[in-house]
N, C-alpha and C positions, 0 to 999 in steps of 0.2 A: 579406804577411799574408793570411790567407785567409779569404775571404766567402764569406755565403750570400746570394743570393740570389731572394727571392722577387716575381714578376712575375701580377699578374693572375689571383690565382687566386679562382675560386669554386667554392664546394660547396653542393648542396642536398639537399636530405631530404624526400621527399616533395613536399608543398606548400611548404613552406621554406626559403627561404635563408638559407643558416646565415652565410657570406659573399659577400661579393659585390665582385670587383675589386680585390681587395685587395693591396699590396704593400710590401716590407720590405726592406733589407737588413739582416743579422746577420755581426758582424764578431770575430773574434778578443778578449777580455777583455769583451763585452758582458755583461752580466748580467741577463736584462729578466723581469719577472715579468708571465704573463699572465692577464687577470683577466675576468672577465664573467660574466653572470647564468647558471645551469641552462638548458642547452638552449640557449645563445646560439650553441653549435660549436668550444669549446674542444677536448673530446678531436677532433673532427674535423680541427678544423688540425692540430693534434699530429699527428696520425697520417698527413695529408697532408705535411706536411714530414719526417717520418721512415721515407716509404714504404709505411707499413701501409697504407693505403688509399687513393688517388692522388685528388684535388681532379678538380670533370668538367671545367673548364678553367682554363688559366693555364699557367704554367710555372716551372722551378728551376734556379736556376741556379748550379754549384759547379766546384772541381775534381774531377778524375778521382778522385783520393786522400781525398778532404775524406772522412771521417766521421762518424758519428752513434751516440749511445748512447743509447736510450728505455728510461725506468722507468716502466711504466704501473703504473694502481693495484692489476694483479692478474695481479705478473710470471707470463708463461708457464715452468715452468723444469720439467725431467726426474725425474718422481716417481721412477726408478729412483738417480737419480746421489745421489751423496755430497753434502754442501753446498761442499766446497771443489773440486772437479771442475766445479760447476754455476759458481761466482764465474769460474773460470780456463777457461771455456767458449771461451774468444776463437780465434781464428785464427792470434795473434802466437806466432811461435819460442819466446820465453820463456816465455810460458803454457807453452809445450808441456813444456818443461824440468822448471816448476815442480811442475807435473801427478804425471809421470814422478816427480820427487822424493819428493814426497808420498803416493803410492801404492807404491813401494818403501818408504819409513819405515812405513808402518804394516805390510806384507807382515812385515817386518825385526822390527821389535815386538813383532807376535805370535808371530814363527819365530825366535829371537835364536840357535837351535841350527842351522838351516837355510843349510847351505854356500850355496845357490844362491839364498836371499833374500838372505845377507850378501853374494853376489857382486854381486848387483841393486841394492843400497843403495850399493855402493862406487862404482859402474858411475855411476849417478844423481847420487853426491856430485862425481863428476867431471867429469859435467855440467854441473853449479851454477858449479863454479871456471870451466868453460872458457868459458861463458854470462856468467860475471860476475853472477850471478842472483841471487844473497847479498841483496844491496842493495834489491833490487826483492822482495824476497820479506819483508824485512823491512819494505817498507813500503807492503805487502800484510796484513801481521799487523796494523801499525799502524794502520789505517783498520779492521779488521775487530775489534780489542777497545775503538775509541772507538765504534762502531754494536751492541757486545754480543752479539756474535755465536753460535750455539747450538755445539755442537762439531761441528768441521769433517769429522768421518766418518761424522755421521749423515744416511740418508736424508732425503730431501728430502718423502718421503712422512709422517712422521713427524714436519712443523714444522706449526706454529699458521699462520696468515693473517700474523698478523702478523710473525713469523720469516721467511717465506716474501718479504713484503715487504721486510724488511732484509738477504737474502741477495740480491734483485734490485738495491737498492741500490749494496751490496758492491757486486756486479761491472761496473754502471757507472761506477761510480768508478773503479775498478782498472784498465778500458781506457781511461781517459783520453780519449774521443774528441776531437775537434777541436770537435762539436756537443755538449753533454749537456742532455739534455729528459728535466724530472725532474715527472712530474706527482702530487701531493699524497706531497710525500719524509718529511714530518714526521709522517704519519700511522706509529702504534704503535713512534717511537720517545721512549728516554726521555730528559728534559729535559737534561741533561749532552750525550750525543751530538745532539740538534738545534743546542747553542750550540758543537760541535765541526764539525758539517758546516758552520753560519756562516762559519766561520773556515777552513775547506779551501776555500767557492766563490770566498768573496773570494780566495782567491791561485788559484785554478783557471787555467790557461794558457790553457785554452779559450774557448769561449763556454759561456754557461748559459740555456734556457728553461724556467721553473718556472711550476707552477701550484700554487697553496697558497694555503689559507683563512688558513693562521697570518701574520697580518698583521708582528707583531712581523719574524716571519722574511723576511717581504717588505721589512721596512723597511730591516735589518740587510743584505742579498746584494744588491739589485738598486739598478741605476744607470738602467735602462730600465722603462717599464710601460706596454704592450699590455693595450688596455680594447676588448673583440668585444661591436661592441653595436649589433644589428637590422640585423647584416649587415656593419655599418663598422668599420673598426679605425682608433681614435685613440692616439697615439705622445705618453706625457707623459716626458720627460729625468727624470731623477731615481729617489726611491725613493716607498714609500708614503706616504709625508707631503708629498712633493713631487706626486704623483698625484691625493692626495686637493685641495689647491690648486687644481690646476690644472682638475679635472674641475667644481669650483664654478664658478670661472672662464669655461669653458664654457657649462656650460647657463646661467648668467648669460645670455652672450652670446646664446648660441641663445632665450631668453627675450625678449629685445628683441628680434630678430630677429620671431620669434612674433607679437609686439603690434605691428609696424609692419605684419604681414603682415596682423591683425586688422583695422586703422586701412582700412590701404585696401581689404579685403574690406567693410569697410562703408561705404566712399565710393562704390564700384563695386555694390553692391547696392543702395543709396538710385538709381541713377543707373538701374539697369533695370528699377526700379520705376516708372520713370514710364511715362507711357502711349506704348505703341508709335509711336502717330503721333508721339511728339514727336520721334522717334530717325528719321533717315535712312540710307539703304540703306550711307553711307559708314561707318557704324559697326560694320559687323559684324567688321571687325578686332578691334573691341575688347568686342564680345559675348565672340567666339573666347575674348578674352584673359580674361574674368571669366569665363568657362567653366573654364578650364584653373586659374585661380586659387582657383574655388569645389571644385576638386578636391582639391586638395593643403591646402584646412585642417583642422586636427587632424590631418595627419598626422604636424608634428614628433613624435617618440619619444624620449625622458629616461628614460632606466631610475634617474632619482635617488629618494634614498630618503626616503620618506612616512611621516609618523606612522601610529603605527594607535593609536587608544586606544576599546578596549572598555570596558564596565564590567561589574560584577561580582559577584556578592551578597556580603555584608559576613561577616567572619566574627567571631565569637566569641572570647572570651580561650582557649578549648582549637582549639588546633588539631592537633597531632599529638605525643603523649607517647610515648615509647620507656623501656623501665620493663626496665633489668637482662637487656636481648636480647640472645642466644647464636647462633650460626648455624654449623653444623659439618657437614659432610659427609666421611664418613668421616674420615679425618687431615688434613683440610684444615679450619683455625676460619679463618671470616670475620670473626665478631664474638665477642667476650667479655665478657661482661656491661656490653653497654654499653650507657647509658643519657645521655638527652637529651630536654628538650621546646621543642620547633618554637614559634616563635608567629607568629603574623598580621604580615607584613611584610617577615618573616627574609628575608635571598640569603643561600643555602646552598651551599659550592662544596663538590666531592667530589673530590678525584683520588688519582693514587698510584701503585704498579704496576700493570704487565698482569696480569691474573689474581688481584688481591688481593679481589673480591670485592663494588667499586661497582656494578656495574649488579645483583647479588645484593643488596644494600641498597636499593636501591631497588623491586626487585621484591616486597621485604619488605613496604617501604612502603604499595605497591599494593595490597595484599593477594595477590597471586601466589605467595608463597612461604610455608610456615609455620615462623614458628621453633623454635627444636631448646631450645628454654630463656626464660621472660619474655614480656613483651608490648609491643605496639606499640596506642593507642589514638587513633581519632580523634575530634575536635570534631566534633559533630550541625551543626555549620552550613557542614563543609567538601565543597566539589564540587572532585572530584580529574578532573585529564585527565594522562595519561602519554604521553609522546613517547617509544616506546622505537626502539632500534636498527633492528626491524626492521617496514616500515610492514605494516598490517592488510589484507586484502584488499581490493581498489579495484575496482568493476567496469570493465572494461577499455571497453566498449562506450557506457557512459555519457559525457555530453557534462560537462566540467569546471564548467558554473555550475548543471547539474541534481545534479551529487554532493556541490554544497553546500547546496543549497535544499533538499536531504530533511533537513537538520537546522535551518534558519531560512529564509524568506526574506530576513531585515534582524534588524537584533540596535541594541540601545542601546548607544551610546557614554557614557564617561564625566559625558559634560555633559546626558544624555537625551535627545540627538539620536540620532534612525532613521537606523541604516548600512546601504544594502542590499547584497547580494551579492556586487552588482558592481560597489560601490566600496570592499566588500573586496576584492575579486580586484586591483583595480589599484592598491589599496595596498600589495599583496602582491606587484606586480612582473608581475600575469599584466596586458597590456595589452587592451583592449577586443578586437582581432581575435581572443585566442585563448579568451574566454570558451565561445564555441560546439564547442574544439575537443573531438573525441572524445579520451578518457583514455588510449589506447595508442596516442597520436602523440605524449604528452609525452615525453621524457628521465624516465632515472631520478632526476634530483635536481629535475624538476619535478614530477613526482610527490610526491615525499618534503616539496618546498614547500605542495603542495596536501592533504597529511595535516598539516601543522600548524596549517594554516588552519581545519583544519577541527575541530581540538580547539579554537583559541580560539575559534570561531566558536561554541563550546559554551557559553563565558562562565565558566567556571573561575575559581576562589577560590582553587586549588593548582594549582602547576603541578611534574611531574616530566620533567626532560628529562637522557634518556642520549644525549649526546654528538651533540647536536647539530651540532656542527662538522664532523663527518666528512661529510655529503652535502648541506651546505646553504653556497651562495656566498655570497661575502663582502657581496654587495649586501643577498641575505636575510639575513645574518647581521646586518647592521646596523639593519635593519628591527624585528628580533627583539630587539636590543638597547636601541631605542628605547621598543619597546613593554612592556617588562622594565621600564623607568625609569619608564614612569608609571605599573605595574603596582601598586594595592592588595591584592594577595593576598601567598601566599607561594609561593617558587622554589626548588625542590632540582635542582641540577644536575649531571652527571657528565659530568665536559670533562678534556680533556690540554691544550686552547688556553689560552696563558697569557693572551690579548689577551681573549680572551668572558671568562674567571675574571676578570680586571682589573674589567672593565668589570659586571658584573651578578653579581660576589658581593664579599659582608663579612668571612662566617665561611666558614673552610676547612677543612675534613677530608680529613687525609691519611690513603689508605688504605698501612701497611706490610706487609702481609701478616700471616700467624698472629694474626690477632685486633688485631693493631696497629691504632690511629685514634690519628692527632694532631693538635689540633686548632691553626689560626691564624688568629689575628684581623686582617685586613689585608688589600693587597693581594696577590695571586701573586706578580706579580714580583718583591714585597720579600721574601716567603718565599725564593722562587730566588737572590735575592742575598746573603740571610743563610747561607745553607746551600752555597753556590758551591765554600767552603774545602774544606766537609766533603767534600762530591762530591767533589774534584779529588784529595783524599787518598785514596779510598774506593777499596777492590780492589774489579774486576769480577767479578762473581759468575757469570764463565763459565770454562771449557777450552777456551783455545784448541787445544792439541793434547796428544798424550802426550810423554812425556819424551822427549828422543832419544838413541834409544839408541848403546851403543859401538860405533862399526866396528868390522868384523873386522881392520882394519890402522892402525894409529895416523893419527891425520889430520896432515897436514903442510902449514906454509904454501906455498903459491906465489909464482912469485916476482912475482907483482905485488902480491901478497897481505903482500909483508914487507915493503916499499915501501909502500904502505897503513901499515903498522903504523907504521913506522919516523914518521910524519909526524900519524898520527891523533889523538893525545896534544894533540902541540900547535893541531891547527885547533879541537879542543876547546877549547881555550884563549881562542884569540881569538874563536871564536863565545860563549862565557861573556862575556868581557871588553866585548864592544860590546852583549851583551844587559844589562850592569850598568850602561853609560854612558846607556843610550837614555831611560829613566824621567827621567834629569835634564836630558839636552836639551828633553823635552814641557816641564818645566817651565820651561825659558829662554821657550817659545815662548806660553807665555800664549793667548791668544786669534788665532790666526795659526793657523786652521782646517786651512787648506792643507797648511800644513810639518805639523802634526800628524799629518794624515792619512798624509802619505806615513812618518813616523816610525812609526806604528802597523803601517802595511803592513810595514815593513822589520822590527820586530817579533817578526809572525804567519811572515815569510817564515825570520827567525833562527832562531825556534823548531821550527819546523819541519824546518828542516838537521839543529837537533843533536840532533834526538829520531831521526832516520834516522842522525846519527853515534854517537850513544849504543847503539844497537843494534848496528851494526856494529862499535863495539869490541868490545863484550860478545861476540859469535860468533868476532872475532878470538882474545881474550882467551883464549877455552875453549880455543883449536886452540893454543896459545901454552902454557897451562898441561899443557897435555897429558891 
């Protein structure tokens, strides 16, 4: 079985240790999700275990062969190439095969009259047979129409952020490494393909290390969870629910540890307080020791999560009327006549597709945008703060507790108590040491923490937040969630997170594109489960490829290829026949966790078989029928 390895490593950054001493091994079927605050050194390990930029000491330790595949969150990939040239980038023969294949079919395509593309296609298709490539190419398409992939001949130059993202995806997947480190995988895909790639890690052969806000999705793929916190890396068995556990558990523990540490800093402080004569020269051992003791308190660090509760001015029965609003840019409608009144209170969740037009609703809102038809009216008693995608300018030079005290020094909380600054900051996760820090020594998603801070630090009556989850950890995200809960205003939000929708919205607007909004009362998730069916029946709304066209010479089986045939019929069979059995064994097994679970695996694994044999007869099939 093959291990990774890692020994002692640390990284710093500046004045900063990002880690320090830290060590792991990762093993074959691992799945560990890694978690910690902005700026704790997430991408940095990542990036230390997968090469890009080497830890300043420690060491790693692997096989010659062991491999590594990294999806960072802004894959680097060849503005010139194709997109399926870019997925089949690898090093491996059959890549190379498949490559070659797919650029003779389109050559062939567009030249179907062309002797020496038809000879190049022929050439290429015999490649395939002699490669045995058929199989592997089929289940290459299969991973690339569950992820929605854009059409495989177009430039790379010519895909969105988020396109761009799911062809990085693609092609980690596709080489299989022995490692896959997948940092934020679930950003800009849609709901269907995150509960398919669920069900790919879990049977993955490999190992798997993920970073991801989507907590759901942490719960669902990981059996391990890496929590980087002020340097230390703590190792909780389990998933996200078994994390969350254990990490109470913890600072519990670490808590009483604290108060004994409390206990006897003030019995050794009563103690040197007496008067010097009383103490003789044999005590200076134990001066030493209450020296050393009076150093380290307050230093325990809990990155755990604190209420925050501001208060608010009160709003009025009007708070935001939408009256028959149109929105249309050129042939693209956002909205059509639609109409809605907000009140004082509402959780508003917003999702839908990419490009359907949420974060354009809300810039509505803002006043940012004007409509093409209707109106949008606010209550005289609402103070609006908008969280959009992209944060405001930050003086970079300014010290983090001065860029909030130009908008308060202290703000009233809910109950009239004076909150000053800087116990906001440390509710917000910024710890004491770094209030003085200068603003471009944060991380980018500490940054993005300290622009939200600084909108509630406004005291806002409405809040707008577009998509929140994409640059803010799960520690702040939980923070944010708390404070939503005690929140007396109202929340319009635009999230793809089914876990933040769950948690801090009621009412749901689904955006469907062309004007479409539909609306559901509920949770997310239960919307996602009601609708489960529909999705699984539903054609993707992409091209995978163009048709393929006729060789120039009849294609003929080979002969391992009729061999194949002669038997594929039937293994269909018995893979149908044990996937119809298995439903009624979960049910023998009642509450006997264990057997379920392995029953479920065997499953996800059956399934999987026959949708790669279902393919392959169909290819068989066509050369069969002639």
């Amino acid at each position: 079985m093959k291990q990774f390895r890692v020994e002692n490593l640390k990284s710093i950054y500046g004045e900063k240790v990002l880690f320090n001493d830290i060590s792991f091994l990762i093993t074959a079927g691992d799945r560990i999700g890694l978690i910690g605050v902005n700026g704790s050194g997430k991408t940095s390990l990542l990036n230390a275990i997968a090469g890009v930029n080497p830890a300043d000491s420690g060491q790693i330790i692997t096989q010659n062969d062991y491999t590594i595949g990294y999806l960072t969150q802004s894959p680097a990939l060849d503005d010139n190439a194709r997109v399926m040239d870019a997925i089949l980038s690898g090093d491996q023969p059959i890549f190379r095969t498949i490559r070659q294949y797919e650029h003779a079919l389109q050559i062939f395509g567009e030249n179907p009259t062309d002797q020496k593309a038809a000879q190049q296609f022929e050439a290429a298709q015999n490649a395939m047979d002699r490669d045995d490539a058929w199989t592997t190419e089929a289940h290459i398409k299969a991973i690339l129409t569950q992820l929605h992939m854009p059409e495989l001949h177009r430039q790379i130059s010519e895909l969105s952020g988020g396109q761009r993202k799911r062809v990085g995806l693609a092609q980690v997947l596709i080489e299989a490494p022995d490692l896959l480190i997948l940092d934020e995988p679930t950003n800009h895909l849609d709901f269907d393909s995150i509960a398919w790639l669920e069900k790919f890690l879990a049977n993955y052969k490999g190992a798997v290390l993920v970073v991801t806000h989507d907590r759901y999705f942490l719960d669902a793929v990981t059996t391990r969870i890496f929590e980087l916190s002020f340097g230390e890396l703590y190792e909780y068995k389990g998933n996200y629910q078994d994390y969350m556990a254990g990490k109470a558990e913890r600072i519990a523990q670490s808590k009483v540890a604290e108060h004994k540490q409390q206990q006897l800093y003030k019995q050794e402080l009563a103690w040197m307080r007496k008067s010097a004569r009383a103490r003789t020269t044999k005590q200076t051992a134990r001066e030493n020791a209450f020296a050393e003791l009076e150093s380290q308190m307050g230093t325990l660090k809990l990155d755990e999560d604190v209420a925050v509760t501001l208060g608010q001015q009160r709003l009025g029965k009007k708070v935001i009327v939408i009256d028959h609003a149109t929105i249309q840019f050129a042939d693209q409608k956002i909205l059509d006549d639609f109409s809605l009144r907000i009140a004082a209170g509402d959780r508003i969740g917003i999702t839908g597709e990419n490009g359907a037009g949420k974060s354009t609703f809300l810039n509505a809102i803002a006043g940012q945008l004007p409509l093409t038809s209707g109106a949008i009216e606010l209550g005289e008693t609402v103070k609006m703060a908008y969280y959009t995608q992209v944060t405001e300018p930050i003086p970079e030079d300014k010290r983090v507790i001065a860029y909030l005290s130009d908008v308060a020094s202290s703000v009233t909380d809910k109950d009239g108590n004076q909150v000053s600054v800087s116990e906001l900051l440390e509710q917000f996760l910024f710890p004491p040491f770094m209030h003085g820090t200068l603003i471009r020594k944060l991380s980018g998603g500490e940054k993005r923490r300290l622009y939200l801070l600084k909108l509630l630090l406004e005291q806002p009556n409405v809040l707008l937040l577009d998509e929140p989850t994409n640059d803010l950890d799960i520690s702040t995200l939980t923070v944010l969630e708390d404070f939503l809960s005690g929140f007396a205003g109202t929340v319009i939000t635009v999230s793809h997170d089914r876990y933040f929708l769950d948690k801090v919205a009621n009412q749901l607007y689904m955006f469907q594109g062309s004007g479409v909004v539909e609306r559901y009362d509920g949770l997310f998730s239960e919307y996602l489960a009601q609708h489960a069916d529909e999705k699984a029946t539903a054609t993707p709304k992409i091209t995978l490829d163009k048709p393929k066209p006729v060789a120039p010479v009849k294609k003929k089986l080979t002969y391992h290829e009729k061999k194949e045939w002669e038997t594929i019929e039937d293994e269909i069979t018995v893979l149908e026949t044990r996937l119809q059995a298995i439903p009624d064994e979960m049910a023998q097994f009642g509450t006997d966790y264990i057997k379920l679970g392995e029953l479920q695996k065997e499953q996800d694994q059956l399934e999987a078989t026959l949708e790669e044999k279902m393919l392959r007869w169909e290819y068989l099939s066509d050369i069969v029928a002639g």
